[in-house]
Phi, psi and omega in degrees: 000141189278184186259154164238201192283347159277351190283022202262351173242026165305148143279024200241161237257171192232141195234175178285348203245347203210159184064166160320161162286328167209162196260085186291016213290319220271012202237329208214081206298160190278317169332285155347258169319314149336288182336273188297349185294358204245324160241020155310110145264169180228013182188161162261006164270175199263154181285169198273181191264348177254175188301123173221086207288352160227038146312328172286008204205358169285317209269341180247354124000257182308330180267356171284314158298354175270311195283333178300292200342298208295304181258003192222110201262098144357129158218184214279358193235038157266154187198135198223115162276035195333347182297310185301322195273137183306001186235036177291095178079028163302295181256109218251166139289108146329040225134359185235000000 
């Protein structure tokens, strides 16, 4: 199983192989952070009327993709890989 957002408050010492990267116990209760994670939006619009499971995240979607447009030029040797990183399906869609 990949990591999640709890493992950022383990006790447990953080290795190459296992746990977060870094440990937030010192900032931040996890209770907390649940908390405000539960009434983050990401848009000010209304839900569509059919089922769309990343309405809640298109609006900051799109304005992330206008801004990539404006300042961020490609070139032949960029390369983005989700494969490389340890938190590869750590985090899912629901329904997909």
């Amino acid at each position: 199983e990949g990591n999640k957002h709890h493992d950022f408050w383990s006790s447990m010492q953080v290795s190459e192989f296992s746990g977060a990267p870094y440990c937030f116990n010192r900032f931040m209760s996890r209770n907390r952070f649940d908390n405000l994670l539960s009434v983050i939006v990401y848009t000010n619009k209304m839900p569509p009327a059919y089922k769309n499971p990343f309405f809640p995240i298109d609006q900051l979607v799109q304005a992330w993709n206008e801004n990539m447009g404006e300042c961020f030029t490609s070139g032949w040797i960029t390369c983005l890989d989700e494969s490389m990183s340890p938190w590869l399906s750590s985090f899912t869609c629901p329904g997909f």
